[in-house]
C-alpha positions in Angstrom: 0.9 -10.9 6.9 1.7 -7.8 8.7 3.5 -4.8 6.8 5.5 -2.6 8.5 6.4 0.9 6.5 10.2 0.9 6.3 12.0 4.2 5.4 11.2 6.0 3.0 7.8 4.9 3.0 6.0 7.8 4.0 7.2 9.6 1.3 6.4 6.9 -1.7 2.6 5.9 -0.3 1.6 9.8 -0.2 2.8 10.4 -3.4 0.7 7.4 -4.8 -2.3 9.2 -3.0 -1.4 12.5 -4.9 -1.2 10.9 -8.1 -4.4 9.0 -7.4 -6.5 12.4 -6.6 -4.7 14.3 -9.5 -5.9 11.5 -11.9 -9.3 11.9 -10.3 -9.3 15.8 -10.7 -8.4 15.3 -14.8 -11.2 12.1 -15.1 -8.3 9.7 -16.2 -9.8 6.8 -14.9 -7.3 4.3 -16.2 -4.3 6.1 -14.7 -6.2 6.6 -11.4 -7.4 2.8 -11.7 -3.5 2.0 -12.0 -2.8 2.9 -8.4 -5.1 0.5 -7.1 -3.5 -2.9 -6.1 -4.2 -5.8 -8.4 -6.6 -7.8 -5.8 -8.7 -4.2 -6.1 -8.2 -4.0 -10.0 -9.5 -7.6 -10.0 -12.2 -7.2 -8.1 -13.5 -4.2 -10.1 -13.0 -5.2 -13.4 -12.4 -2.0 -15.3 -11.3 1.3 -14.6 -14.5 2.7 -15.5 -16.7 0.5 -13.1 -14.0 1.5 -10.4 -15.0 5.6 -11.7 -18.3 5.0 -11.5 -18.0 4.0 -7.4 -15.5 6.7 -6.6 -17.8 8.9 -8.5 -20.9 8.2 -6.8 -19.4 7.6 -3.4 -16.4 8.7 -2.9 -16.9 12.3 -3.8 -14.9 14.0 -1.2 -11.6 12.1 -2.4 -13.0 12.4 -6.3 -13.4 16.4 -6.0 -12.2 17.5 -2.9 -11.6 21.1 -1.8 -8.6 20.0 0.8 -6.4 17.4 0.9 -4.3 17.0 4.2 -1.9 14.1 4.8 -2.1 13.0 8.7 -0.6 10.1 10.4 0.8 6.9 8.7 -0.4 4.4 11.1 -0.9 0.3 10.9 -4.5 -1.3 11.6 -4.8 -4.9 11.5 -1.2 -5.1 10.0 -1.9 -2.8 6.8 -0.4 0.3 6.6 -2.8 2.8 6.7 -2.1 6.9 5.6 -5.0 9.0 7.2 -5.8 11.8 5.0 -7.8 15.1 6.4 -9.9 15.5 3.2 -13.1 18.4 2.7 -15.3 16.7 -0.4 -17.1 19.7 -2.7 -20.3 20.0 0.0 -17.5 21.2 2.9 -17.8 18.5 5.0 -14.7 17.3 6.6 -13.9 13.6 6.7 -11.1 11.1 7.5 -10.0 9.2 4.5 -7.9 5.9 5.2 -6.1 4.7 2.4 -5.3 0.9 3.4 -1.7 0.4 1.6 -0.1 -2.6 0.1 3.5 -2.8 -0.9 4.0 -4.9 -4.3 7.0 -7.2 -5.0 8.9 -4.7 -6.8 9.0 -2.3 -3.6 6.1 0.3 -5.0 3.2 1.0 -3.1 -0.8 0.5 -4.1 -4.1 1.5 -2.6 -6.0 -1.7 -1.4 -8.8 0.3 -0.4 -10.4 3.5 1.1 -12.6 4.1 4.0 -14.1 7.7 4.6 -15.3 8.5 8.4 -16.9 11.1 9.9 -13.8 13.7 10.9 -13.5 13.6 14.6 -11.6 17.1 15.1 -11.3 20.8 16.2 -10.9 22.0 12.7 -13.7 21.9 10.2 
């Protein structure tokens, strides 16, 4: 079912990326593992199998040295928020946290793709 941001959206889904990134920065895995949608939590079990994959590859969004919010755009009907993101070796890449809205209105991370960054800036 397709998910359309409404108001206010932009706003609430970035700042559940910034909490996510600020857990990974302190190695709280449980609060980090908390903004991941229950399908995801599910799927992983435990907040420290989930650290173990964003630690061995997601390093750009588990250390990175910039964090830039871009467009929130949807693909395939989930909301998407691109993220500009520079992991610890200095190579830019294109995170895309795929968003799902719960019942009670918050917002959760139902995944994360990093691509290669296709732009001027490094």
């Amino acid at each position: 079912m397709a998910q359309e941001p409404g108001p206010g959206a932009r706003q609430a889904i970035q700042s559940v990326i910034e909490r996510q990134v600020d857990a990974f920065r302190r190695d709280d895995g449980r609060e980090a593992f908390g903004y991941a949608t229950p399908d995801l939590q599910q799927q992983f079990g435990s907040a420290e199998i989930f650290m173990q994959l964003v630690r061995s590859g997601y390093q750009p969004v588990y250390r990175p040295q910039s964090f830039r919010f871009q467009e929130l755009k949807t693909i395939n009907g989930i909301p998407t928020q691109l993220v500009r993101v520079v992991g610890p070796d200095g190579v830019p890449k294109m995170a895309l946290y795929f968003m799902q809205q719960q019942a009670d209105g918050s917002w959760r991370i139902a995944g994360c793709t990093l691509l290669e960054f296709e732009g001027d800036e490094a």
